[in-house]
C-alpha positions as CSV (number, residue, x, y, z in Angstrom):
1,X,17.8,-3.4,-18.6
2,X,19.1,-0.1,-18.1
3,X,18.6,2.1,-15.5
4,X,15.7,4.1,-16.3
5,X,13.8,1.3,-17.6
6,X,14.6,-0.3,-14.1
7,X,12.9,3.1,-12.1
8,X,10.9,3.8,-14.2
9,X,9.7,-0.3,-13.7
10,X,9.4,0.3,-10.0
11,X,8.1,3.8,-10.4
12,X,4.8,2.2,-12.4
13,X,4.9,-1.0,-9.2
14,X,4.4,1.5,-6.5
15,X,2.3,4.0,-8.4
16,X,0.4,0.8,-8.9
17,X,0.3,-0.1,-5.3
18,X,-0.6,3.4,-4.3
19,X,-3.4,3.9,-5.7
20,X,-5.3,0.5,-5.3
21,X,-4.3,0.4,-1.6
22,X,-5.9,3.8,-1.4
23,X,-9.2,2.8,-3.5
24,X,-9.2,-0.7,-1.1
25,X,-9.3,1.9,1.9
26,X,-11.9,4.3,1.0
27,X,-13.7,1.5,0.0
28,X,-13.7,0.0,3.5
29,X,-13.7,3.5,5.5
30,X,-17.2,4.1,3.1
31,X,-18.7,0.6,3.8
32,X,-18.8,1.6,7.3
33,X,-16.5,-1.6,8.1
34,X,-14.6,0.1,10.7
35,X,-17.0,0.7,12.7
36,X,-16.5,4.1,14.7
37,X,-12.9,4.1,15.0
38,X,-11.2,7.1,14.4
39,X,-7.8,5.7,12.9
40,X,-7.0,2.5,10.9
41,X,-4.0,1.0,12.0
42,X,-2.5,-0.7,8.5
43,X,0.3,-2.2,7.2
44,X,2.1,-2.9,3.8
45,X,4.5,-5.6,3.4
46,X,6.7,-5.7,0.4
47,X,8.0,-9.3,-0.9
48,X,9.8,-10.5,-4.0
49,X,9.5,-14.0,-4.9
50,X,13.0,-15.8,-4.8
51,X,14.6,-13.4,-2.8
52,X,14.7,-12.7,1.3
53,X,13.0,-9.3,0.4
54,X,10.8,-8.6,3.3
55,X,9.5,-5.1,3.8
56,X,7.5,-4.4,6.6
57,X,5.8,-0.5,7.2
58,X,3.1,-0.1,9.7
59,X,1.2,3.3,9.9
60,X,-2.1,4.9,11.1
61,X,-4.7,6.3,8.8
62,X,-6.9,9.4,10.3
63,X,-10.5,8.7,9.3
64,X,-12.9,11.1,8.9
């Protein structure tokens, strides 16, 4: 694989990711399951099978 088959492979992964973790969130926030909070405390962890890959990042999301 060269290389820009190999970004541009993890480019289309996280653009992935992105944008269906932002959809699942809006989708919650507009459900009215958070009920009154003003942040959502979230996190993303990042794993690749067959490998010790394990990427946590924890974050707050201002709701509105």
């Amino acid at each position: 694989m060269s290389e820009d088959a190999f970004n541009m492979s993890i480019r289309k992964f996280l653009k992935e990711v992105g944008v269906t973790s932002q959809r699942k969130i809006e989708e919650i926030a507009r459900e009215g399951q958070i009920g009154g909070e003003k942040k959502l405390n979230v996190r993303m962890t990042l794993t690749a099978e067959g490998t010790g890959l394990n990427h946590v990042v924890d974050g707050e999301i201002e709701l509105p």
